[in-house]
C-alpha positions in Angstrom: 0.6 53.6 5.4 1.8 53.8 9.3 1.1 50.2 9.5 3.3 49.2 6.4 6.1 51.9 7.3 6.1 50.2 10.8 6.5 46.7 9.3 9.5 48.1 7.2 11.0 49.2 10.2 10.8 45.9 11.7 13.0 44.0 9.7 15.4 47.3 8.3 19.0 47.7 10.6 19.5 50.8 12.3 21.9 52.4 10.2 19.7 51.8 7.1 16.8 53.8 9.1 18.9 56.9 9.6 19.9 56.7 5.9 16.0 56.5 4.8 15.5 59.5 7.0 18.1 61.3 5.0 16.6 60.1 1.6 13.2 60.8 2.2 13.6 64.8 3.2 15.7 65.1 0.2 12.8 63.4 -1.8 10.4 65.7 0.2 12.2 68.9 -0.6 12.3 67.7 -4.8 8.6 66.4 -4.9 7.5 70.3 -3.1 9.6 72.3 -6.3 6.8 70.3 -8.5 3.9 71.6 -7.2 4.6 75.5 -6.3 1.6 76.9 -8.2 0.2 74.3 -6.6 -0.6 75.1 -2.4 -3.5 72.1 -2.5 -1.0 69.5 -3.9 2.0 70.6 -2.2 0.0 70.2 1.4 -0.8 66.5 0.3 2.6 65.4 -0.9 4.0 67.5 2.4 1.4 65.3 4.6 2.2 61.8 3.4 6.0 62.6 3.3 5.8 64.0 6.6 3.8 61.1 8.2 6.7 58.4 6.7 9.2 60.9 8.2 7.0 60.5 11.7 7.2 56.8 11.6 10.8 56.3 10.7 12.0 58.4 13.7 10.2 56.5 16.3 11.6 53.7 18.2 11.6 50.4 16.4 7.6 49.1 16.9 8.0 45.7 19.6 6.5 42.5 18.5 3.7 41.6 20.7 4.4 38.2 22.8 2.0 35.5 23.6 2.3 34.5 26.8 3.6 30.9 27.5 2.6 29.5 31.1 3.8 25.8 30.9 6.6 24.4 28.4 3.7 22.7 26.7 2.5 25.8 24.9 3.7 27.9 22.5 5.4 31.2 22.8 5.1 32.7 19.9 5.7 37.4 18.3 2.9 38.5 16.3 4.6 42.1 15.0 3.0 44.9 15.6 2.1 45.7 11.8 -0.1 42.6 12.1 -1.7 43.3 14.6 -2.6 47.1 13.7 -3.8 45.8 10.0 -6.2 43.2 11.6 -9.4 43.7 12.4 -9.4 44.4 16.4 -12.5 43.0 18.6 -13.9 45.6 20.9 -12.7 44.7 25.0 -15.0 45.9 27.4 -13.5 46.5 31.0 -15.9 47.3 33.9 -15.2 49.7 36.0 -17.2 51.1 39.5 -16.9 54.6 38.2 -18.4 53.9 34.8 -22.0 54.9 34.0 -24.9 52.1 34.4 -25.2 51.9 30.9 -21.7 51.1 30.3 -21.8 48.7 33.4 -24.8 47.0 30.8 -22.9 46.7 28.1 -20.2 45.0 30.0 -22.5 42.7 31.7 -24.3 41.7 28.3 -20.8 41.0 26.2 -19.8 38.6 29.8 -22.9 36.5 28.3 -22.0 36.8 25.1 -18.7 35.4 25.7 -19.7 32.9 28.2 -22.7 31.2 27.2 -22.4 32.5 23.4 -25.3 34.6 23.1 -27.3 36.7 25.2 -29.2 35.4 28.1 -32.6 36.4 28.4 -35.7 35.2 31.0 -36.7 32.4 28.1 -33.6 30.5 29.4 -34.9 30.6 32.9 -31.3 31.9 34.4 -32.4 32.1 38.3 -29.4 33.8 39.5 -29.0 36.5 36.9 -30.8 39.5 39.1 -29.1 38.8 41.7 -25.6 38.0 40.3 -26.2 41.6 38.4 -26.6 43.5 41.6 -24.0 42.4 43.1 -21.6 43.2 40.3 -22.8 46.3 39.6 -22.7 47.3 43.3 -19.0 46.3 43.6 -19.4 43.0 45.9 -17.7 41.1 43.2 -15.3 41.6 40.4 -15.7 40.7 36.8 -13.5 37.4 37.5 -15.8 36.2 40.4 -18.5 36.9 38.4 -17.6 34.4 35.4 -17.0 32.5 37.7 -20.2 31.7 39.3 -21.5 31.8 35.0 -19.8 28.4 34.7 -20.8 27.1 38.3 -24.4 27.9 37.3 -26.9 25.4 36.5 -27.3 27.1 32.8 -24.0 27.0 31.9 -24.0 23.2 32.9 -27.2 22.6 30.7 -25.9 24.1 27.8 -21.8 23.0 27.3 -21.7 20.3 29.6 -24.6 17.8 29.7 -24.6 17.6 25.4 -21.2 16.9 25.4 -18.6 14.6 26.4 -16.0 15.5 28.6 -12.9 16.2 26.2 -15.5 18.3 24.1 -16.3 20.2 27.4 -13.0 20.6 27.7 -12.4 22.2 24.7 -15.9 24.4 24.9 -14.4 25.9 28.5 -11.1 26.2 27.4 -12.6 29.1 24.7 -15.1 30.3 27.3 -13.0 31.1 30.1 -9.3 31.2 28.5 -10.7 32.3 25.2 -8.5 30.4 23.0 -8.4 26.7 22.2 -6.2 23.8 23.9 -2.5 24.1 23.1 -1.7 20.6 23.6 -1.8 16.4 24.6 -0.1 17.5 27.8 -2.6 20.5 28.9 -5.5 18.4 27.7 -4.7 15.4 30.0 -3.9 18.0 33.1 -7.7 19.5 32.7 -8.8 15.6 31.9 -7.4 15.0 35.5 -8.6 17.9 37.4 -12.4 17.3 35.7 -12.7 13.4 36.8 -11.4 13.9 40.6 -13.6 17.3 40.9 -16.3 17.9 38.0 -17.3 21.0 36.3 -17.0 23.2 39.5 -13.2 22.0 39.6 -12.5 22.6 35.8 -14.1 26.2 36.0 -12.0 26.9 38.4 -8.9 26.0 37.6 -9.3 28.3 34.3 -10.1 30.9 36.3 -8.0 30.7 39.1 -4.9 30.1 36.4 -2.2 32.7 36.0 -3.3 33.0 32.2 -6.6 33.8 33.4 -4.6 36.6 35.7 -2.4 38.2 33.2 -5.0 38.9 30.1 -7.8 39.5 32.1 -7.2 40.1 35.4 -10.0 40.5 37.6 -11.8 43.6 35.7 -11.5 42.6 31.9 -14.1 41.2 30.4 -12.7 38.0 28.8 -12.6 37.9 25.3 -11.4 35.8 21.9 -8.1 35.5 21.6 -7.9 34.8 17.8 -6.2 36.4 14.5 -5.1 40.5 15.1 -5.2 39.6 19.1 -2.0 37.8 19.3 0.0 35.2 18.0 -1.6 31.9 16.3 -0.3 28.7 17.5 0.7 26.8 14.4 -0.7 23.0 15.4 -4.0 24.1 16.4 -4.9 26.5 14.3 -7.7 24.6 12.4 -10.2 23.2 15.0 -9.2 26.6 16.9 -10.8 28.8 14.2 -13.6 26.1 14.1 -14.3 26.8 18.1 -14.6 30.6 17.7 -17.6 30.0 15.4 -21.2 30.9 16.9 -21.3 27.2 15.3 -19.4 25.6 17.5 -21.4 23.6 20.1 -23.3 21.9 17.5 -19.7 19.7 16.6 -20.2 17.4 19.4 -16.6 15.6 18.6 -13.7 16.4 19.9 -11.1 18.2 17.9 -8.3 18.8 19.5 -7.7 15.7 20.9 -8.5 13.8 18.4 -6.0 16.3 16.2 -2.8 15.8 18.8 -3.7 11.8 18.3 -3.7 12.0 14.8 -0.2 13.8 14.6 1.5 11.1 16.2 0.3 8.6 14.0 3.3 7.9 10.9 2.8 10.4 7.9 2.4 7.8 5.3 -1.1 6.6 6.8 -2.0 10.6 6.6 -1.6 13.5 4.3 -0.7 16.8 6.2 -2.2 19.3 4.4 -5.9 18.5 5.4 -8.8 17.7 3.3 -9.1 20.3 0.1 -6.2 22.6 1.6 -4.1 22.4 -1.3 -4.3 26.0 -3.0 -3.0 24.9 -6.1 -5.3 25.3 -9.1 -3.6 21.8 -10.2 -3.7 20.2 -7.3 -0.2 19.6 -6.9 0.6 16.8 -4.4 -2.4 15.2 -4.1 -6.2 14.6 -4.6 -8.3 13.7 -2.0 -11.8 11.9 -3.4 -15.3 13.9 -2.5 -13.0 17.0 -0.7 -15.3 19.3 -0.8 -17.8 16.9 1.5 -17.3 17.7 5.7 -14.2 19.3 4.7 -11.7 19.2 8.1 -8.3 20.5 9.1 -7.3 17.8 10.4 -4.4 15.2 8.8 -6.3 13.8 6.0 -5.7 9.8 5.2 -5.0 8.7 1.7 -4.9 5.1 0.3 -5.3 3.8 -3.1 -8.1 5.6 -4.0 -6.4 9.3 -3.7 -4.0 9.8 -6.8 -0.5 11.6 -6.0 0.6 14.0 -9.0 4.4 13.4 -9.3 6.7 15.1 -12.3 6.6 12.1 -15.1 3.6 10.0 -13.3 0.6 12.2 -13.4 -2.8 11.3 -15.3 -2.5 10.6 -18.9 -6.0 12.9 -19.4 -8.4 14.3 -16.8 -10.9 11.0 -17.1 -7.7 8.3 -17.3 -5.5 7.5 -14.1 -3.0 5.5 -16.7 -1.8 6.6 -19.9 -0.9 4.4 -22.6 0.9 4.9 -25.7 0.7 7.4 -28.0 -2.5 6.7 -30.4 -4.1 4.1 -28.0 -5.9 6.2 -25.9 -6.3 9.4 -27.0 -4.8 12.8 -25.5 -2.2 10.0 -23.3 0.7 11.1 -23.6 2.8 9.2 -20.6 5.9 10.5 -20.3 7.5 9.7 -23.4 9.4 12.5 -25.7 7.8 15.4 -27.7 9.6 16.3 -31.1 7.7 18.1 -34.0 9.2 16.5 -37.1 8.5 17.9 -40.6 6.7 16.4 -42.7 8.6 12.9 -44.4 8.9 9.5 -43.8 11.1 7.1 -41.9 14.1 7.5 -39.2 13.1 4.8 -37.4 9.9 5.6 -36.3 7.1 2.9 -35.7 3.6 4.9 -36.4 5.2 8.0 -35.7 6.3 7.4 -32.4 10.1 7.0 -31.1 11.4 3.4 -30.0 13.8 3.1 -27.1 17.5 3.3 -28.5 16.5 5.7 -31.5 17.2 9.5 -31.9 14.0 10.1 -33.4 10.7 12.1 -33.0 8.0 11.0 -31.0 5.7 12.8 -33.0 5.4 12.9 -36.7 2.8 15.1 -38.8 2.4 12.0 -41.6 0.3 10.4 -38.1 0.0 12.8 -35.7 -1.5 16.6 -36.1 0.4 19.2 -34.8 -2.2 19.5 -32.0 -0.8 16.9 -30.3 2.3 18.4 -29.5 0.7 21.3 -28.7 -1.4 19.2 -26.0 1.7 18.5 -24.6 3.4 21.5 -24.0 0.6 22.8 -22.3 1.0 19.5 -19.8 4.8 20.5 -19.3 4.5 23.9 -18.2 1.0 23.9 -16.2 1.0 20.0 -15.3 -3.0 19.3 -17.0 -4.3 19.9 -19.8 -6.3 23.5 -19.9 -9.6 24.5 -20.1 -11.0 26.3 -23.8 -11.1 29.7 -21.8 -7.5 29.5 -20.8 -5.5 27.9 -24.0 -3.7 30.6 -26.3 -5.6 31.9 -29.2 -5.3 29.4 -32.0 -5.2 32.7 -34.6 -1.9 34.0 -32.3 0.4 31.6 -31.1 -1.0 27.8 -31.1 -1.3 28.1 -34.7 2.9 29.2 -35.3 4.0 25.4 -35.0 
């Protein structure tokens, strides 16, 4: 309830707020002369009312901001509703005057962030002892600790060696940033710095980065930066989502870059709703062949064998891309004229069916059942024929015609 009143009062004027606050004490003070007899009732209607009351007279809730550091990403308001509906990832922040076992936890979700999972003596991580102590004892911060992470010889094994470097790219950019790469432009400046100076070079320039300074700073334990953390950027949104699976080191492609490269290629090579992302039940713009095999985000191509649904040139049936004329092949109706014509002879009709140039049905009950007409209706309004379960009942309303 707080976090739909504060939505309200995100989008509501001023003056209509103070007005509200007037209507909902007077509805306060009406709903209470209900429930007199009543001190259990009156308590609950008094507690919601109250709490609506609360909201409205606080100051307007501010949107959070994503931070923009270059002109090549996107700076974008997630409102606060949206944020305090979503489901909120715990942050762990480690501080010298925590207790050791808080210390632990914070320690064990930096692996969990950095290398994915957590890191154990199977993995053979020399330096974990001694980067632990030294943490824990205050010679280094949180941010020089990730730090050395992606220097060490694990981290190298795992999300660099596999991969190739745009795909390293991408893994980094989600282990030390936490989100995924904005754009072309920010992927060809961390292209540059990892060819003149390596891994060691990328890590730090993530680190080193003002973004890296203003969410984490140097105590925060970095953390995903997805949906109910702050704003989505709308491009990237696919293969982003796809990189904050536990899943995602097995995709050895590249996504993102490949993604920026397929937007600039012209839309009529590529459809831009993606592979199966239509969530029409008719499918409504399009049909991609096999869609529900290695479904993708991406910009999906279509050619002659993908069928566009367009008012007056759909399928004639489900099985038949072309539609003939009426009595030819059966349940076709094309996009000629439905009439229901009584039952006689004549007006110019050839087999029932209208010929250009005539005012005349296109459907006569001496060669057609009424069925037919009744087929197409249901193609007019829902655009495909419909399934046994979800047709009228023949007893109520198919059978008035």
């Amino acid at each position: 309830l707080s976090a739909n009143v504060r939505g309200l009062r995100g989008v509501i004027p001023e003056d209509v707020t103070e007005a509200t606050i007037v209507a909902l004490r007077a509805m306060r003070r009406q709903s209470l002369d209900y429930f007199l007899e009543d001190a259990e009732a009156t308590q609950l209607v008094k507690g919601y009312f109250d709490l609506l009351i609360a909201e409205y007279l606080t100051d307007k809730p501010s949107n959070q901001v994503r931070i923009s550091v270059s002109n090549d990403q996107q700076g974008l308001q997630l409102p606060q509703s949206y944020s305090m509906s979503a489901e909120v990832r715990p942050k762990f922040v480690f501080k010298q005057a925590a207790t050791l076992t808080q210390k632990q936890e914070a320690i064990a979700a930096i692996y969990r962030h950095v290398f994915e999972r957590d890191v154990t003596d199977t993995y053979g991580f020399t330096q974990k002892a001694e980067l632990e102590s030294q943490l824990i004892g205050g010679n280094i911060s949180v941010k020089e600790f990730v730090r050395r992470l992606g220097k060490s010889r694990l981290y190298r094994r795992l999300f660099y060696e596999p991969f190739t470097i745009s795909r390293a790219i991408e893994l980094a950019a989600r282990h030390f940033l936490g989100r995924g790469l904005s754009s072309r432009e920010e992927f060809q400046t961390y292209f540059d710095v990892m060819t003149k100076g390596g891994l060691p070079a990328l890590v730090d320039a993530f680190v080193d980065s003002a973004e890296y300074s203003d969410y984490f700073g140097e105590e925060t334990v970095p953390y995903l930066r997805g949906l109910g953390q702050e704003a989505q950027e709308c491009r990237n949104w696919g293969p982003q989502l796809d990189l904050f699976k536990y899943s995602a080191p097995v995709r050895k492609v590249p996504q993102f870059i490949t993604l920026f490269g397929s937007y600039q290629k012209p839309l009529p090579e590529q459809h831009p709703y993606g592979c199966g992302n239509d969530p029409l039940e008719i499918q409504f713009g399009a049909i991609f062949p096999q869609e529900t095999r290695n479904p993708h985000p991406q910009p999906a191509f279509f050619n002659k064998d993908t069928r566009r649904i367009l008012i007056g040139s759909g399928a004639g049936s489900p099985d038949k891309l072309n539609g003939n004329a009426l009595g030819k092949v059966p349940g076709s109706l094309g996009t000629r004229v439905l009439k229901l014509e009584p039952l006689h002879h004549g007006n110019g009709t050839s087999n029932g069916v209208s010929q250009p140039g005539h005012q005349s049905p296109s459907i006569n009950l001496l060669h057609h059942s009424s069925p037919a007409f009744i087929e197409g209706a249901y193609r007019q309004v829902f655009g495909r024929s419909l399934y046994e379960g979800q047709r009228q009942p023949l007893s109520s309303t198919e059978s008035k015609p």
